[in-house]
C-alpha positions as a printed Julia matrix, in Angstrom:
264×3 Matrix{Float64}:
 117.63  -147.28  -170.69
 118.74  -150.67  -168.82
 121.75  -152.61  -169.43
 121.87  -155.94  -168.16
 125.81  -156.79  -167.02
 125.2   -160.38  -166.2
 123.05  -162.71  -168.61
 123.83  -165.99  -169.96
 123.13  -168.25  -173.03
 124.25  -170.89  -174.31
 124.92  -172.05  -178.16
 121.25  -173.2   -179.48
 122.32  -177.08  -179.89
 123.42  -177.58  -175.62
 120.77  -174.7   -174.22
 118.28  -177.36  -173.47
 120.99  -179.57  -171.85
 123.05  -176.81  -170.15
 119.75  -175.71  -168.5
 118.72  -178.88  -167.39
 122.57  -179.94  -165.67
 122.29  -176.78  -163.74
 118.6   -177.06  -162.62
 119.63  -180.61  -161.3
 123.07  -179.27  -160.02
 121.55  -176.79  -157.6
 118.77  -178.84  -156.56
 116.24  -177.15  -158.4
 116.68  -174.2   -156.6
 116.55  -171.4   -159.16
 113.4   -171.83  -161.67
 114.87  -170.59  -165.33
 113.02  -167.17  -167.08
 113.84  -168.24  -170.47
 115.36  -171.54  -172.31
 118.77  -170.45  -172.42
 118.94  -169.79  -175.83
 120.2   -166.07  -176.92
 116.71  -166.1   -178.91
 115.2   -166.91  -175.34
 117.12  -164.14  -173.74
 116.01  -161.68  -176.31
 112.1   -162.35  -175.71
 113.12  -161.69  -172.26
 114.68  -158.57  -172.84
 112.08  -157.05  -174.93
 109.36  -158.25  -172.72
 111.06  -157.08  -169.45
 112.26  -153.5   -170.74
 115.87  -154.15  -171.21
 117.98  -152.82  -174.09
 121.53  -154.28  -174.07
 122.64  -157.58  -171.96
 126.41  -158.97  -171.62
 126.32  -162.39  -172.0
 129.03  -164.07  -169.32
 130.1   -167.84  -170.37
 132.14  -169.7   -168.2
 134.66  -171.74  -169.85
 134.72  -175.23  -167.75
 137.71  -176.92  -169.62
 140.16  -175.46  -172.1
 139.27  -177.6   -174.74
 136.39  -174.71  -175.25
 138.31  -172.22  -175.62
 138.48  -171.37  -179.23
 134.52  -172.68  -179.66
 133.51  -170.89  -177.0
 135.01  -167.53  -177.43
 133.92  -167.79  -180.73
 130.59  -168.47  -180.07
 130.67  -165.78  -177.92
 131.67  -163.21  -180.7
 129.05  -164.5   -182.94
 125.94  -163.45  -181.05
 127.03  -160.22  -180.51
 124.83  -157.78  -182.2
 123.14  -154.14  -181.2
 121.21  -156.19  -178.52
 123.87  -158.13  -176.91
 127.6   -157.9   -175.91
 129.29  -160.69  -175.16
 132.27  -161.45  -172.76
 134.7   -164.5   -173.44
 136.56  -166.68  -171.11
 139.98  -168.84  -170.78
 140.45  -172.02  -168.58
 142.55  -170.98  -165.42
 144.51  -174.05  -166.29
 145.15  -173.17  -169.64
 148.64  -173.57  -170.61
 149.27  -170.53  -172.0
 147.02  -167.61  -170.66
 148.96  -164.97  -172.82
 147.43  -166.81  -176.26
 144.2   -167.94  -174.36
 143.83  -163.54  -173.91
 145.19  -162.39  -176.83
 142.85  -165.08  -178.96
 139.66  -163.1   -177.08
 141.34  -160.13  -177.89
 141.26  -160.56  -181.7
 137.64  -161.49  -181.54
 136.88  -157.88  -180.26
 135.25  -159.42  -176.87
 135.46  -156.42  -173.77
 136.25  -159.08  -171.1
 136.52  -162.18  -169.35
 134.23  -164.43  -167.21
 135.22  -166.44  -164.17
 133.82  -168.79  -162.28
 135.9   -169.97  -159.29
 133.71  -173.2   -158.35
 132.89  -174.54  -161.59
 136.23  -173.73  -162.7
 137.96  -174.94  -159.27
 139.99  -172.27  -158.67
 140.94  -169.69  -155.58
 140.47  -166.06  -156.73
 143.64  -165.27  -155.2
 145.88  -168.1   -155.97
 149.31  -167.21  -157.01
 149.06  -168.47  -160.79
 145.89  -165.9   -161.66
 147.47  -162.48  -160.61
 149.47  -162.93  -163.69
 146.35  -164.01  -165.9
 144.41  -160.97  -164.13
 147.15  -158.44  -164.84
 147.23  -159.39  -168.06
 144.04  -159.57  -169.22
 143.79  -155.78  -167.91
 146.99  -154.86  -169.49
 144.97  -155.69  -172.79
 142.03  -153.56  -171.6
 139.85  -156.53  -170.74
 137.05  -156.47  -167.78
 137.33  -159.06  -165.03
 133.75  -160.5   -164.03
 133.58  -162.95  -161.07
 131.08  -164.93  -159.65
 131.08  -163.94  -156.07
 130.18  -166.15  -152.92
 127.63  -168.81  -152.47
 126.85  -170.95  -155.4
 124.12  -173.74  -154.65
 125.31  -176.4   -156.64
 128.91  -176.47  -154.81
 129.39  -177.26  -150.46
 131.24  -174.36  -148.5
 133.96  -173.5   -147.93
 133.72  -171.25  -151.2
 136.46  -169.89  -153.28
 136.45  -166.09  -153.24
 135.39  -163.76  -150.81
 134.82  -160.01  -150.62
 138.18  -159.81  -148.6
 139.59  -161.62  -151.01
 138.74  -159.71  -154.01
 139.74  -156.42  -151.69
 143.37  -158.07  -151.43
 143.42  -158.38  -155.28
 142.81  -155.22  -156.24
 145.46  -153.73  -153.88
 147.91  -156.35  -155.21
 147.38  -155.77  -159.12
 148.15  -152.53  -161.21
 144.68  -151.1   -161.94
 141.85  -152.44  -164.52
 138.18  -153.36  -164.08
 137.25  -156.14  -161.5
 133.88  -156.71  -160.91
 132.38  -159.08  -158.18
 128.69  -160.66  -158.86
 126.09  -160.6   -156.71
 126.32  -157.82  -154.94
 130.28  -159.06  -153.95
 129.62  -161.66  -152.89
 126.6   -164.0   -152.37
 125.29  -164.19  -149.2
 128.79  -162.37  -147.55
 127.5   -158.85  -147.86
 128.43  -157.91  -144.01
 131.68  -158.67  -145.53
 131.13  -156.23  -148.88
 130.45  -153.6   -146.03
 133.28  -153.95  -144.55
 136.39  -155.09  -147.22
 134.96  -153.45  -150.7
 134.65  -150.02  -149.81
 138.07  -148.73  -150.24
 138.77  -150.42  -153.19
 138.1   -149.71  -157.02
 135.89  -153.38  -157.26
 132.98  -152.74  -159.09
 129.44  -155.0   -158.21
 127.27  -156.16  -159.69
 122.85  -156.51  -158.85
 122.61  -160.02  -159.76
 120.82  -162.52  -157.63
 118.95  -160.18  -156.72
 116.68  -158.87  -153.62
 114.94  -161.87  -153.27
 118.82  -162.7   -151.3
 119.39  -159.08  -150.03
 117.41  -156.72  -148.25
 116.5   -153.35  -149.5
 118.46  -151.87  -146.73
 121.37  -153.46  -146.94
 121.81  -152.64  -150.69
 121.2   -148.95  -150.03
 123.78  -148.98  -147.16
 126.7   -151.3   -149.83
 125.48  -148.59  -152.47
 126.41  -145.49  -149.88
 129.3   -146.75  -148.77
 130.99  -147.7   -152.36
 129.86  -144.71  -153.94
 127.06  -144.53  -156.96
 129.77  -144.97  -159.36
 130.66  -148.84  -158.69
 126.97  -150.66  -158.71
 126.1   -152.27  -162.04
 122.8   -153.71  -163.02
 122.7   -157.38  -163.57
 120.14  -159.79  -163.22
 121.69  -163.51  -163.83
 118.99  -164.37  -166.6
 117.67  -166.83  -166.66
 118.29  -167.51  -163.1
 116.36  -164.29  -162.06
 113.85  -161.8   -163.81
 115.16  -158.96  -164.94
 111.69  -157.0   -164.84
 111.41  -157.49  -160.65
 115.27  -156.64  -160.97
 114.86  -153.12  -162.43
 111.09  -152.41  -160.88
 112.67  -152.77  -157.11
 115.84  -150.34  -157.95
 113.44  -147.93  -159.28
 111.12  -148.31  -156.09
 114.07  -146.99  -153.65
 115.07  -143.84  -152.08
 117.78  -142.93  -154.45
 117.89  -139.9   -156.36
 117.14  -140.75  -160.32
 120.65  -139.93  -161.16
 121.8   -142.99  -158.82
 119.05  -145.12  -160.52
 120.37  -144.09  -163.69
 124.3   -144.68  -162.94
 123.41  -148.1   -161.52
 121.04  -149.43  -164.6
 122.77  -148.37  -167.64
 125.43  -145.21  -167.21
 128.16  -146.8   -165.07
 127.88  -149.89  -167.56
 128.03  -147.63  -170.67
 131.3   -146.21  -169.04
 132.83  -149.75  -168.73
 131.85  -150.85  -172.09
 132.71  -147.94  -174.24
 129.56  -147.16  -175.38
């Protein structure tokens, strides 16, 4: 079994729009796997082995809020989970949660740079511990992002400060922790409960340097993800399988520790 924990879509009327603003935003960079569509992402899936994805929209004003989060809770089906997401400048975070709440969504998505926040800023420890307060998951993007210019807005020690600052829940940092910052996942992350996730994928990271971020945060913390349709899941879940980890580890890090997480 694989389940994807980082997949996007987008509602069928903007896909072909939304894809194209990115590919131009990060300088066509990334070449997309499917059309952005949740139809696209299910060809994907059944072509490239893959039996549940979370879906992770990123809210970008809070005028989306209700559409989006109900958007989000209408493609959810045996195939696909989705997350939802509030604004960081919402006005009132408490409603903005509880309205995700009500749709039965399992978490939020941020995204610090298209958002234009700090992960650590005062005002979203309070959104943070109260999204987990409601049992919600906390999915980050994590580093380097190419449409955006450094000096980016979370780090690995960042996200390490977070989770010694808030009262438990599930945090998980993309791409490995961080994008292109994983001498820093080495060294902040592993004393910490932050989960990871795969996404963005080996083509970034070397083999050895994910075995040595998955020894030294434990089997138990490493989620699958691939960032469709900015990376293919297939090469994704065929280089995992390829390395010297015991089958159990393969199996914790591409569908059990994701199963735990989602209740399933």
């Amino acid at each position: 079994m694989v389940i994807d924990f980082h997949t996007h879509a987008f509602p069928d009327a903007l896909a072909e729009r939304a894809i194209a603003s990115l590919i131009k935003a990060c300088g066509n960079l990334y070449e997309p796997c499917h059309n952005g569509t949740v139809a696209g992402l299910c060809d994907n899936m059944n072509r490239f082995g893959v039996d549940i994805s979370v879906v992770q929209p990123v809210i970008t004003k809070p005028s989306q809020t209700v559409t989006l989060n109900e958007w989000a809770a209408s493609i959810q089906s045996d195939k696909i989970i989705s997350f939802g997401g509030i604004h960081p400048d919402t006005d009132d975070y408490k409603r903005d949660i509880d309205f995700v709440c009500s749709l039965g969504l399992k978490g939020l998505k941020f995204h610090v740079e298209y958002q234009h926040f700090t992960i650590d800023e005062p005002k979203m420890l309070p959104i943070y511990d109260y999204a987990f307060s409601k049992g919600l998951i906390i999915l980050h993007h994590a580093g380097f992002d190419p449409a955006f210019p450094p000096p980016y807005h979370s780090s690995p020690k960042q996200f390490a400060n977070i989770a010694k600052r808030l009262r438990g829940g599930t945090l998980i940092a993309a791409h490995l922790g961080g994008q292109k910052q994983w001498d820093d996942v080495e060294k902040y992350l592993p004393d910490t409960n932050v989960y990871i996730d795969t996404s963005m994928g080996f083509e970034y990271y070397s083999k050895e340097q994910f075995l040595r971020i998955v020894d030294a945060l434990g089997d138990d913390r490493i989620l699958f993800g691939s960032d469709s349709p900015w990376s293919k899941a297939d090469r994704e879940i065929e280089t995992i399988n390829s390395l010297s980890l015991s089958q159990g580890t393969k199996d914790k890090i591409l569908y059990k520790n994701a199963m735990g997480l989602l209740n399933l």
